[in-house]
C-alpha positions as CSV (number, residue, x, y, z in Angstrom):
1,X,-19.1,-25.2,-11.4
2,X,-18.2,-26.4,-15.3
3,X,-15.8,-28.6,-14.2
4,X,-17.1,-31.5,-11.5
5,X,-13.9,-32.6,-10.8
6,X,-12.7,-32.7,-7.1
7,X,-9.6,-32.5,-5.4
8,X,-8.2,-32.9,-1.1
9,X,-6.6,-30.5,1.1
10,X,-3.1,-32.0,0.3
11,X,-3.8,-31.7,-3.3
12,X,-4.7,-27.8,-3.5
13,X,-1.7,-27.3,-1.2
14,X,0.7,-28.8,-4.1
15,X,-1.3,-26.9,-6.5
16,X,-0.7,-23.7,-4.8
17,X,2.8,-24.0,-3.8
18,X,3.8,-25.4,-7.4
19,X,1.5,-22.3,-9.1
20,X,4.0,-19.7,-6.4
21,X,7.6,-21.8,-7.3
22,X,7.2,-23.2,-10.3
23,X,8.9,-20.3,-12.3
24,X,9.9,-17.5,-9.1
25,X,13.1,-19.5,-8.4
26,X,14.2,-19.5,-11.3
27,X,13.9,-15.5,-11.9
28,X,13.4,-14.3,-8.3
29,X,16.8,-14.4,-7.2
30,X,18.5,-12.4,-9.8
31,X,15.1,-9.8,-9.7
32,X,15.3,-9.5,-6.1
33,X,19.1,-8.9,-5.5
34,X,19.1,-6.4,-8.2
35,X,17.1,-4.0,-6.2
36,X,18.1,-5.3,-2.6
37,X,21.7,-6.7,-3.3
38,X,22.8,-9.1,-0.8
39,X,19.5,-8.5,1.4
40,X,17.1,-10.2,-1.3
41,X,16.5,-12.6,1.6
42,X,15.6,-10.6,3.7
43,X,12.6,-8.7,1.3
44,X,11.8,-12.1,0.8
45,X,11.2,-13.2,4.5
46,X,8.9,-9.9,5.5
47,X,7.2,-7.9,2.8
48,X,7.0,-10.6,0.5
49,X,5.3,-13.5,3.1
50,X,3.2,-10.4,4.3
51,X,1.9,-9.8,0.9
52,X,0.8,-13.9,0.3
53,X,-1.1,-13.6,3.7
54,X,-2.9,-10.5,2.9
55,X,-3.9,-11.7,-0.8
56,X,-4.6,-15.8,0.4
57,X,-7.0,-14.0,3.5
58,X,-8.6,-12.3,0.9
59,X,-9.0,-15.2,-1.7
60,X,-10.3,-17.3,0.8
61,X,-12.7,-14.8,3.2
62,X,-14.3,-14.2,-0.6
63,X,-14.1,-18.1,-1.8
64,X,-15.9,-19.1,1.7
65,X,-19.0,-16.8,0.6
66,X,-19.4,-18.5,-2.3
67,X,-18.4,-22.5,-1.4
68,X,-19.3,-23.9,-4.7
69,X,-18.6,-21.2,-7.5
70,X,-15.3,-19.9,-9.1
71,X,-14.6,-16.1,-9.0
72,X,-15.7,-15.4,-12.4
73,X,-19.2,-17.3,-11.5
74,X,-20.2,-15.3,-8.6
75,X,-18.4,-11.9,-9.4
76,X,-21.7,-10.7,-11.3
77,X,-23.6,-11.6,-8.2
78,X,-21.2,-9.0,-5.9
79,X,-21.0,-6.2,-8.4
80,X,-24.1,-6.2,-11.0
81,X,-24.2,-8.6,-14.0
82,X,-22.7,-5.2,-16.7
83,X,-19.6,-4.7,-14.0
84,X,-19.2,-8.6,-13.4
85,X,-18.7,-9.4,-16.8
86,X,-16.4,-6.5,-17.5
87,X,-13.9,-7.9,-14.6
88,X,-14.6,-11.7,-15.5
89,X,-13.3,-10.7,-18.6
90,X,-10.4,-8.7,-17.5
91,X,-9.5,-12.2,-15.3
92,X,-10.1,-14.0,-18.6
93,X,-7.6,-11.8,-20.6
94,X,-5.2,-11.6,-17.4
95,X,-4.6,-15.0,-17.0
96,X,-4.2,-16.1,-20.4
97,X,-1.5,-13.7,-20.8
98,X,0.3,-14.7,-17.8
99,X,0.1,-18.0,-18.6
100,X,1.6,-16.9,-22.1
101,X,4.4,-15.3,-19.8
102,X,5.2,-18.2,-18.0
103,X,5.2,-20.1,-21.8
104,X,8.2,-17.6,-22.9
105,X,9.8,-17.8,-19.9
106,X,10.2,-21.6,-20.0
107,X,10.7,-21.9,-23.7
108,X,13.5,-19.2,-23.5
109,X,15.1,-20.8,-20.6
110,X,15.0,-24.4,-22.3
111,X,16.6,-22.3,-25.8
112,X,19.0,-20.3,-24.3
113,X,20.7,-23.0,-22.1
114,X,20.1,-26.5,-24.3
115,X,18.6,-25.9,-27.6
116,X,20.2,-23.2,-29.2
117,X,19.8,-24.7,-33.1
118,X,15.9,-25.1,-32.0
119,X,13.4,-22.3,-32.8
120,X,11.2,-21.3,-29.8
121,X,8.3,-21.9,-31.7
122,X,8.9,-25.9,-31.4
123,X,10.0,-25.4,-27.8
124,X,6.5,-23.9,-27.0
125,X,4.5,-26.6,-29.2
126,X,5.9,-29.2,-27.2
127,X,5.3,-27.5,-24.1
128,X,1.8,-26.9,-24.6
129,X,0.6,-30.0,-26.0
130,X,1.6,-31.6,-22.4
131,X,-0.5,-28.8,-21.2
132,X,-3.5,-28.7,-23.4
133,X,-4.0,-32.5,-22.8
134,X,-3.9,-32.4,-18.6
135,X,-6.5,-29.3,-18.9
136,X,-8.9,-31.5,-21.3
137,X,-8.9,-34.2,-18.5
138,X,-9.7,-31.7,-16.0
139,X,-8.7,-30.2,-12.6
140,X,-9.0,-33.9,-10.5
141,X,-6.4,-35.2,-13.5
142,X,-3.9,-31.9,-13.0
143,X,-4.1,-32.4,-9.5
144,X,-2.9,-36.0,-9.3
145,X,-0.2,-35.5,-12.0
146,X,0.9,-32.6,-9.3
147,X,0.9,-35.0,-6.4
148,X,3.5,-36.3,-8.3
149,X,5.4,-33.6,-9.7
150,X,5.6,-31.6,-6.7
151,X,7.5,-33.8,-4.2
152,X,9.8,-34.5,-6.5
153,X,10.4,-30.8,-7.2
154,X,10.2,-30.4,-3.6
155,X,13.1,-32.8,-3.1
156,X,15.0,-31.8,-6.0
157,X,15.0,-28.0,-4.7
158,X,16.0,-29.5,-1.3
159,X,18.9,-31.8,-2.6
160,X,20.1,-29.0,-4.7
161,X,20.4,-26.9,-1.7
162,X,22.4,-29.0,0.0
163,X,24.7,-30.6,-2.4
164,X,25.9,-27.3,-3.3
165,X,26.1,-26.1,0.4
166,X,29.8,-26.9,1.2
167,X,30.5,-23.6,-1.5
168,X,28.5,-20.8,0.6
169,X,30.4,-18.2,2.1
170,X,28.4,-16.4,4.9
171,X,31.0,-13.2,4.1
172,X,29.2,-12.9,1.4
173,X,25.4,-11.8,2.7
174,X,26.8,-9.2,4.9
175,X,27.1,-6.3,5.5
176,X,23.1,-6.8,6.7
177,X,21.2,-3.8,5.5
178,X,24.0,-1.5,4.3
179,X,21.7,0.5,2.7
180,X,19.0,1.6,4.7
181,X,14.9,-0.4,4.2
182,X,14.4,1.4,1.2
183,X,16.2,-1.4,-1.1
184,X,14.8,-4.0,0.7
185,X,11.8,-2.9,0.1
186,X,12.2,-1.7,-3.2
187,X,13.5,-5.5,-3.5
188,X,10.1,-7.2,-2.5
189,X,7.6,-5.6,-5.5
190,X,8.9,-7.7,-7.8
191,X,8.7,-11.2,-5.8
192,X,5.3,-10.5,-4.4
193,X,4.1,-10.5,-7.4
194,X,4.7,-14.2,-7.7
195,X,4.0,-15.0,-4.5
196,X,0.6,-13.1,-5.1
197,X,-0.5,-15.7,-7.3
198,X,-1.9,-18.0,-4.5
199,X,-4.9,-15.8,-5.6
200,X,-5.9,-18.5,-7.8
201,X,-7.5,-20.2,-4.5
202,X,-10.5,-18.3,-5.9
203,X,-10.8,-20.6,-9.3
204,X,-9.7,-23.8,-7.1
205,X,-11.8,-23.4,-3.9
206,X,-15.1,-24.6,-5.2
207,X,-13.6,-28.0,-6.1
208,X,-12.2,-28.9,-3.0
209,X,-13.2,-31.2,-0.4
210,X,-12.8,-30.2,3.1
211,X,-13.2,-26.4,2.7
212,X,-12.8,-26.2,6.4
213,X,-9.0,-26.3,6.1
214,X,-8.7,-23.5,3.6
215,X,-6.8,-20.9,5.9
216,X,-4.4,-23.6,7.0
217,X,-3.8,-24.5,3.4
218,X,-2.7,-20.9,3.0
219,X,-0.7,-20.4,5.9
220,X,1.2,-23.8,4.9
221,X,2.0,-22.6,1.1
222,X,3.5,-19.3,2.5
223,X,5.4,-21.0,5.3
224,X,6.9,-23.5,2.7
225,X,7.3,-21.1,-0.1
226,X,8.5,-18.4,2.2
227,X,11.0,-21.2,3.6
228,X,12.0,-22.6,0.6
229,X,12.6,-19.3,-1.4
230,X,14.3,-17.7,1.3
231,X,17.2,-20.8,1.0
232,X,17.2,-20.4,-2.2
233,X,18.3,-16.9,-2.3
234,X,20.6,-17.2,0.9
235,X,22.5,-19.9,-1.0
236,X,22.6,-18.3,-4.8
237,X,24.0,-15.3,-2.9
238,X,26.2,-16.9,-0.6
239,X,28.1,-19.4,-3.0
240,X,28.0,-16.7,-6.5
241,X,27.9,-13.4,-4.5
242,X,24.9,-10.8,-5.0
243,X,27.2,-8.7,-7.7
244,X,27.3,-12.0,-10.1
245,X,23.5,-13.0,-9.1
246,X,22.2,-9.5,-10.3
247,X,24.1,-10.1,-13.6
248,X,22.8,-14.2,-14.2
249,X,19.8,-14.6,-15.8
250,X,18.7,-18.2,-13.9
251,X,21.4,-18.4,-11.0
252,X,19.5,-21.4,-9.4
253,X,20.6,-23.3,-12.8
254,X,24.5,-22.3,-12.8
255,X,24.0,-23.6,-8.9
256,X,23.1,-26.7,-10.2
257,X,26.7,-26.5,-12.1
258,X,28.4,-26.7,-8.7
259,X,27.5,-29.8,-8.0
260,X,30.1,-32.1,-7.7
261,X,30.2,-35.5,-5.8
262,X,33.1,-37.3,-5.6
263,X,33.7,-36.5,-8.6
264,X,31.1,-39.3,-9.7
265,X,27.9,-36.8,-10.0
266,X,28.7,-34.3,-11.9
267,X,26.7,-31.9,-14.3
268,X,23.4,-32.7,-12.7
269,X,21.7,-29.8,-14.4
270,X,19.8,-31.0,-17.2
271,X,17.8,-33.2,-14.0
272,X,17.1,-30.1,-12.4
273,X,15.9,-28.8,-15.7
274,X,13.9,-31.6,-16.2
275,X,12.1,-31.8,-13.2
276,X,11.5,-27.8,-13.4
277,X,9.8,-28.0,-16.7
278,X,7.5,-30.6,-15.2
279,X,6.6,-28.3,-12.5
280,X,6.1,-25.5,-15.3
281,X,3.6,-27.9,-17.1
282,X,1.4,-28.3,-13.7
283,X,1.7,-24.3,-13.2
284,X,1.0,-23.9,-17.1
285,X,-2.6,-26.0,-16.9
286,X,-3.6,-24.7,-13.7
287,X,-3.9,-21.2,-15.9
288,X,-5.3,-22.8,-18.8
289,X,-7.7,-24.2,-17.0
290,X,-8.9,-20.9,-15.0
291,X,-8.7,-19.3,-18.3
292,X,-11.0,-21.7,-20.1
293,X,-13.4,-22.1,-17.1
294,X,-13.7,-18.3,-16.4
295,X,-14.0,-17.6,-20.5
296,X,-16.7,-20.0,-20.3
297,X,-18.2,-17.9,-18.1
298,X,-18.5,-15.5,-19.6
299,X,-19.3,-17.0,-22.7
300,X,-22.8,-18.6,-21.1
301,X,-20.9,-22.0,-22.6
302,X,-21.0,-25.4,-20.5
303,X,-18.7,-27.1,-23.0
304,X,-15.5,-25.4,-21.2
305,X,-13.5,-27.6,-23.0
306,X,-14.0,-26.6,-26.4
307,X,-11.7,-23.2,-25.1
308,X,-8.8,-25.0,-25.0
309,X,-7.8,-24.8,-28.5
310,X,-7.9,-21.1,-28.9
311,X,-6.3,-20.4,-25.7
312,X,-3.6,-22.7,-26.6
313,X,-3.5,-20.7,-29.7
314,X,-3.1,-17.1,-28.2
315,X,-0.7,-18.3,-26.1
316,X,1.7,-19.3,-28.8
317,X,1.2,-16.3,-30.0
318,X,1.7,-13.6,-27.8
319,X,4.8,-15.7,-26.5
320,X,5.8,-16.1,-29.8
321,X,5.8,-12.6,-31.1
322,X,5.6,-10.4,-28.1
323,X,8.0,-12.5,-25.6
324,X,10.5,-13.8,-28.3
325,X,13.8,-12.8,-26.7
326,X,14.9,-12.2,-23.0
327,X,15.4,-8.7,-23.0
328,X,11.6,-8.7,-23.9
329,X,10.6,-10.7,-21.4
330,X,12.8,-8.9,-18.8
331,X,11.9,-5.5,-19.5
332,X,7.9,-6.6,-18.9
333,X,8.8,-8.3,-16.2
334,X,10.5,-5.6,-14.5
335,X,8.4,-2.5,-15.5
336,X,4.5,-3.2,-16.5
337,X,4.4,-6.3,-14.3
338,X,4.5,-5.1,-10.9
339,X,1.7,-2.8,-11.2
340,X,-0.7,-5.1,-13.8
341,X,-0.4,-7.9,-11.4
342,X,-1.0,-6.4,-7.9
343,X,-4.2,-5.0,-9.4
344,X,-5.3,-8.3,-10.8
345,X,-4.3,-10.2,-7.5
346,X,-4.3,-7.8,-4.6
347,X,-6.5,-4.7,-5.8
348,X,-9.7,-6.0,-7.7
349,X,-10.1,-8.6,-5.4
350,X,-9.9,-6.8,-2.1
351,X,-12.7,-4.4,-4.2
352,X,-14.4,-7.4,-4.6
353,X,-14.8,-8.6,-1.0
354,X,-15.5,-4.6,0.6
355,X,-18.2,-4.9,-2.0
356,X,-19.4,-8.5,-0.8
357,X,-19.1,-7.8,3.0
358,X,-21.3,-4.0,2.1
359,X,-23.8,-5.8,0.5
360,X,-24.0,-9.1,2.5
361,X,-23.4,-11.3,-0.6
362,X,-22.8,-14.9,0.4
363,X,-23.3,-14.0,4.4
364,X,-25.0,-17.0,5.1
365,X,-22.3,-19.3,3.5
366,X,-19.9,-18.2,5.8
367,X,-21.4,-19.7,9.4
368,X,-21.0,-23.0,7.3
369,X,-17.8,-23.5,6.6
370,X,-16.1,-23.0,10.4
């Protein structure tokens, strides 16, 4: 374990749940009802929740084998040290670019709503500095800054939700399943994806405390994101109506344009933006960090640190020139993502455990955490 920082039950909760919303509300919504119309909340309930408990059992039954190790530390000890490196690097080159996904996705959000005049290239400098400099500090650093961040994401999501409440018409969610399961479930492969993500309890296991509480920490971040998500989508559809949801690019954000108290509070949105970039940051560092960890790895390099730099670098990059407009962004989003990211979360993973459990790898670690 390169990094010897250390972080509470509480703490990789935030991280988890932070890593799962950071971004997902603000696409998810618009993704979802495309496919599933006005019964995005309902893909979101079932499949989706069903998904995050299948991939967080599997992160953790593998974590618990291997107590103190990331994923890319013990992988060569499940499936040979040739195969093991082959897959560490995959992970290396996996998360790196979905942390350069997440970089275009904020950067073009930030653009195409406030800073028109700006190039995307600035946006993303100034997002990643804040970035860079939390992963030098370390995982115990990130953490904190999260125990932070996320409550008051928490809350923000919470008092957007109800603020804007007084506009939702019920009408507007029904007819309930007009269409058969097929678009419900047609609906969920896109948001699973997100909530499959909680698979990074394999590069944040190792530093935490009371590794006892590991399957309640899981169970927790899909209650609450399950929860939380589910609202979210309930109230985009029922106060803009699925037809305009499928069309808006970030419907939680024109929510936030509905807001209107007493005529006193009014155009709230750039605080909701605010506090959303922050949670980006946290989500942003939390890759960085796997990424430089698991590249270290790979590497044979105890210096993880000294990965930062290029990492920072690639992701400019590829956001830069590969993500630079929405319709980019989207079009990955919607057609190679599904499939690349269920492999990387659900797929290699679940390999890696069969292969564990047939071989008896990290057996005896098991009886010890209870």
């Amino acid at each position: 374990m390169l990094d010897k920082g250390r972080i509470s039950s509480v703490q990789l909760l935030f991280l988890l749940l932070i890593v799962q919303d950071a971004t997902a509300f603000l696409a998810v919504p618009s993704l979802a009802a495309q496919a599933a119309g006005p019964d995005a909340w309902l893909s979101n309930i079932f499949f989706v929740s069903l998904f995050g408990l299948i991939d967080g059992s599997i992160g953790v039954s593998l974590a618990k084998r291997f107590p103190d190790e990331t994923l890319t530390e013990y992988l060569p000890k499940i499936v040979g040290k040739p195969v093991g490196k082959i897959l560490i690097f995959v992970y290396c080159f996996a998360v790196i670019h979905l942390a350069s996904v997440v970089l275009a996705e904020e950067s073009d959000f930030m653009h195409v709503n406030f800073f028109r005049e700006t190039p995307l290239l600035s946006l993303d400098l100034l997002l990643i500095i804040a970035v860079a400099y939390g992963v030098y500090l370390g995982i115990e650093v990130i953490a904190r800054q999260n125990e932070i961040a996320f409550p008051v994401f928490f809350l923000a999501i919470i008092s957007l939700l109800i603020m804007v409440s007084p506009n939702i018409e019920m009408l507007n969610l029904l007819p309930i399943m007009e269409n058969g399961l097929w678009p419900v479930l047609e609906g969920s492969i896109l948001p699973a994806t997100w909530r499959g993500e909680i698979f990074f309890i394999l590069m944040l296991f190792p530093y935490l405390d009371q590794k006892e509480e590991a399957n309640k920490i899981i169970i927790y971040s899909i209650i609450i994101t399950t929860i939380l998500s589910t609202l979210v989508i309930i109230t985009c559809i029922g106060v803009l109506t699925a037809e305009v949801v499928k069309t808006e690019i970030y419907p939680v954000f024109r929510l936030a344009r509905y807001i209107s108290l007493a005529r006193l509070l009014e155009r709230l949105e750039i605080l909701v933006v605010v506090i959303w970039v922050a949670g980006a940051v946290i989500k942003l560092a939390v890759f960085l960090h796997s990424g430089c960890i698991a590249s270290a790895n790979l590497l044979g390099i105890k210096n993880w640190r000294i990965m930062i730099i290029p990492f920072v670098l690639t992701m400019i990059i590829v956001s830069h020139f590969f993500y630079d407009t929405y319709p980019k962004l989207i079009g990955f989003l919607t057609g190679i993502w599904p499939v690349y990211a269920l492999t990387i979360e659900l797929l290699i993973p679940g390999l890696v455990l069969i292969i564990a459990v047939l071989r008896k790898k990290g057996a005896n670690n098991i009886a010890q955490i209870k």
